[in-house]
GUZA-934471 format. One record per residue: z, x, y of N, C-alpha, C, O in turn; residue number from 1. Coordinates in Angstrom, 2 decimals, decimal comma. Layout:
REM residues N
     n.zz     n.xx     n.yy    ca.zz    ca.xx    ca.yy     c.zz     c.xx     c.yy     o.zz     o.xx     o.yy  num
        Z        X        Y        Z        X        Y        Z        X        Y        Z        X        Y  NUM
...
***
This chain:
REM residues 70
     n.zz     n.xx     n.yy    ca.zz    ca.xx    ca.yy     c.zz     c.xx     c.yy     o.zz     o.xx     o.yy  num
     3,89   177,70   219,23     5,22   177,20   218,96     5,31   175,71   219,20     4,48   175,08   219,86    1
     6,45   175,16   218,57     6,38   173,68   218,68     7,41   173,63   220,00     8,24   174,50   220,27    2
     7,13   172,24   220,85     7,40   171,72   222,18     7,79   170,41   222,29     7,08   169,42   222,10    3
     9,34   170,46   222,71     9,71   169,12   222,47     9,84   168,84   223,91    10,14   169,83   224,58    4
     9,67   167,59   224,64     9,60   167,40   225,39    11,09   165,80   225,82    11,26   164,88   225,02    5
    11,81   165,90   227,01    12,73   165,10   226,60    13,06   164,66   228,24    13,38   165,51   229,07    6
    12,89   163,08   228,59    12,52   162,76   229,60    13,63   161,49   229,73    13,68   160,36   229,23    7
    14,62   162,34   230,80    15,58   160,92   230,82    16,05   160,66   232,77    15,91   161,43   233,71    8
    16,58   159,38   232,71    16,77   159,21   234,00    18,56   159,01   234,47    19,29   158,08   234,83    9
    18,68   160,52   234,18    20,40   161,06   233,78    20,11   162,13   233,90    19,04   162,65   233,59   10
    21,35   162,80   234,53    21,67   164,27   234,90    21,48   164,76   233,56    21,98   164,25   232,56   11
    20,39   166,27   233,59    20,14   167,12   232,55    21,35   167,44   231,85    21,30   167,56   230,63   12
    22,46   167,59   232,48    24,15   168,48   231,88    24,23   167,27   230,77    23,79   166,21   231,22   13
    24,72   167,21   229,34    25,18   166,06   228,48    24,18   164,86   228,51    24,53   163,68   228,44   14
    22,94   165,27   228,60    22,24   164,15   228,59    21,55   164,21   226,95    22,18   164,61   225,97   15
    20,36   163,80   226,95    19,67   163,90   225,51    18,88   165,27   225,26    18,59   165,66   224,13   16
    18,57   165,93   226,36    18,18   167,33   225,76    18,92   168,18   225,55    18,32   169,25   225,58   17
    20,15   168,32   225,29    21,55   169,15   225,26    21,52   168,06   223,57    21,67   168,76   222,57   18
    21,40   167,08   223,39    21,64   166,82   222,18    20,54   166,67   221,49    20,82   166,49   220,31   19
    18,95   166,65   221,80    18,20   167,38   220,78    17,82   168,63   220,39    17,29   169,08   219,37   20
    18,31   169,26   221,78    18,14   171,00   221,29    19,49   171,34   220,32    19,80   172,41   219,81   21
    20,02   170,35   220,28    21,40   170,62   219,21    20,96   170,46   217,81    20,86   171,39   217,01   22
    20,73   169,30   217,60    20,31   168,64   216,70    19,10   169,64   215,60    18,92   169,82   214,40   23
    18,53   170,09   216,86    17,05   170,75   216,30    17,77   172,44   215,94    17,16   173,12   215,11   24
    18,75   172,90   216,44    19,12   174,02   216,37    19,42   174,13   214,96    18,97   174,87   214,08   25
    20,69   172,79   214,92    21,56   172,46   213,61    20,86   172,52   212,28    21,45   172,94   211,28   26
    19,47   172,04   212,24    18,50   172,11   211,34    17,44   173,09   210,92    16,53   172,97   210,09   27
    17,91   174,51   211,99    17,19   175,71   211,72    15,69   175,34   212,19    14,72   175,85   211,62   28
    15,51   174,14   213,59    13,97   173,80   213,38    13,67   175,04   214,89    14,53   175,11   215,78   29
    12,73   175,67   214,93    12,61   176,72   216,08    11,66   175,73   217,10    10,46   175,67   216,85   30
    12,16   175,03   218,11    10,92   174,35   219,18    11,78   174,98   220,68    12,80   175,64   220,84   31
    10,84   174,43   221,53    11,53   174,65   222,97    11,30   173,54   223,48    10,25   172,89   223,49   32
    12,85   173,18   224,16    13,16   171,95   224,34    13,05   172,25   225,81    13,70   173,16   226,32   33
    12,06   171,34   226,62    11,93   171,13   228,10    12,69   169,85   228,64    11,83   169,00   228,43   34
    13,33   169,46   228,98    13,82   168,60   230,00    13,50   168,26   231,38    13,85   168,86   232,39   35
    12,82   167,24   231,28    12,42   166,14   232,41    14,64   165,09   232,83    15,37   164,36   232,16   36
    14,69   165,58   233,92    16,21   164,92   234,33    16,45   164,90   235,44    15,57   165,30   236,19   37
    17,49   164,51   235,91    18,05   165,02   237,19    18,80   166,27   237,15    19,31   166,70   236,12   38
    18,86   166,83   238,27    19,47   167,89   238,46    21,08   167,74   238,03    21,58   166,87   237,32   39
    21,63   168,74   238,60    23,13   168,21   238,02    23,87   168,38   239,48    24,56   169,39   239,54   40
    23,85   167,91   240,17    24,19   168,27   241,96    24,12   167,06   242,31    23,54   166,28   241,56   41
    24,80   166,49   243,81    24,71   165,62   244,10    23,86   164,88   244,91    23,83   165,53   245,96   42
    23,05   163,76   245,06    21,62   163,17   244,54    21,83   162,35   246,26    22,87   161,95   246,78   43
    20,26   162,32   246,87    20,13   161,36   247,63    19,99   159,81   247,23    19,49   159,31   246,21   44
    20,52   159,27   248,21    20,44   157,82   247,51    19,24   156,80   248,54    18,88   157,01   249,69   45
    18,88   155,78   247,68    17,47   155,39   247,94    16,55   154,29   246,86    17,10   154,01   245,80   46
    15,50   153,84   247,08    14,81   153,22   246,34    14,22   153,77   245,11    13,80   154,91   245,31   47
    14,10   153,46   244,21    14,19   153,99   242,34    12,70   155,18   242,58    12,60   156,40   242,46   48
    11,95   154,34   242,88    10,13   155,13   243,26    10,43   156,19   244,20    10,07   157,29   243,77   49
    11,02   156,20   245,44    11,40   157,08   246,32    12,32   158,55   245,64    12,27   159,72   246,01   50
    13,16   157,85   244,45    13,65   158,56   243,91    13,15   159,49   243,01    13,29   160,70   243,17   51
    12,45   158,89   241,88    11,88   159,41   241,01    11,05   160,63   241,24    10,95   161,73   240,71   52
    10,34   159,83   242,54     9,31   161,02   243,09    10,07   162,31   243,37     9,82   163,38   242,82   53
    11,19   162,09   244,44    11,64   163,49   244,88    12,28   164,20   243,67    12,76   165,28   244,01   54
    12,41   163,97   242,61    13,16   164,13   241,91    12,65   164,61   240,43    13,27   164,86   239,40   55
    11,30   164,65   240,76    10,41   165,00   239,30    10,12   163,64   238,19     9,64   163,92   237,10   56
    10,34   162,62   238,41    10,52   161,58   237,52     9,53   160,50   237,54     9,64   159,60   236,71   57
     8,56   160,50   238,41     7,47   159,53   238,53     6,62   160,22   237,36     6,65   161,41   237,05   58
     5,51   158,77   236,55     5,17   159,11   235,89     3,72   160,07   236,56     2,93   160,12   235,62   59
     3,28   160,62   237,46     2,73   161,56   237,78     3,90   163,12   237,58     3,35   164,02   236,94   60
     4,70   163,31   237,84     5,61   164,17   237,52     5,78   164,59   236,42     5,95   165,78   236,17   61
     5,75   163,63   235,56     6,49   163,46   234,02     4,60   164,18   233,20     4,60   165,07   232,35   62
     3,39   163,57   233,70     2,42   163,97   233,18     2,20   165,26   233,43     2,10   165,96   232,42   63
     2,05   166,05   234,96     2,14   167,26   235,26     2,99   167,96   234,82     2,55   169,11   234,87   64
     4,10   167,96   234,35     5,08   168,71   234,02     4,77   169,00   232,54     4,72   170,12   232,03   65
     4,55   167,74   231,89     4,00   168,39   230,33     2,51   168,85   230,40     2,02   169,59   229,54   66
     1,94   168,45   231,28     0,46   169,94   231,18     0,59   171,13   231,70    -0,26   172,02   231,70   67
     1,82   171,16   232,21     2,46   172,64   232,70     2,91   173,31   231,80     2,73   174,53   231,78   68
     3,67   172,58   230,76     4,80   173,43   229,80     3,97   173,63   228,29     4,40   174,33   227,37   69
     2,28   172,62   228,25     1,49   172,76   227,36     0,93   174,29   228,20     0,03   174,97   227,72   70
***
């Protein structure tokens, strides 16, 4: 199956994978849309790297996560 992968630094709720799994729906295209985001809850606050990390978003995160969902 095809795998879209969608990596933003914004709460998952209304972010861009809510509007490409739309988009892709709207067009009858069949993929599974994974989202790399923040949670949707309220967030420790801190330095961007400190963040990213706890948070799934460092680009070690972002690489593991798509050899996970491959």
């Amino acid at each position: 199956g095809r795998l879209v992968v969608t990596c933003e630094n914004h709460t998952v709720v209304g972010g861009l994978a809510e509007s490409v799994a739309a988009t892709l729906a709207f067009a009858g295209v069949g993929a599974r849309v994974v989202p790399i985001a923040l949670p949707d809850a309220f967030l420790a606050a801190g330095a961007l790297p400190a963040l990213h990390d706890r948070y799934g978003l460092s680009t070690d995160a972002v690489v593991a996560r798509v050899k996970t969902e491959l």
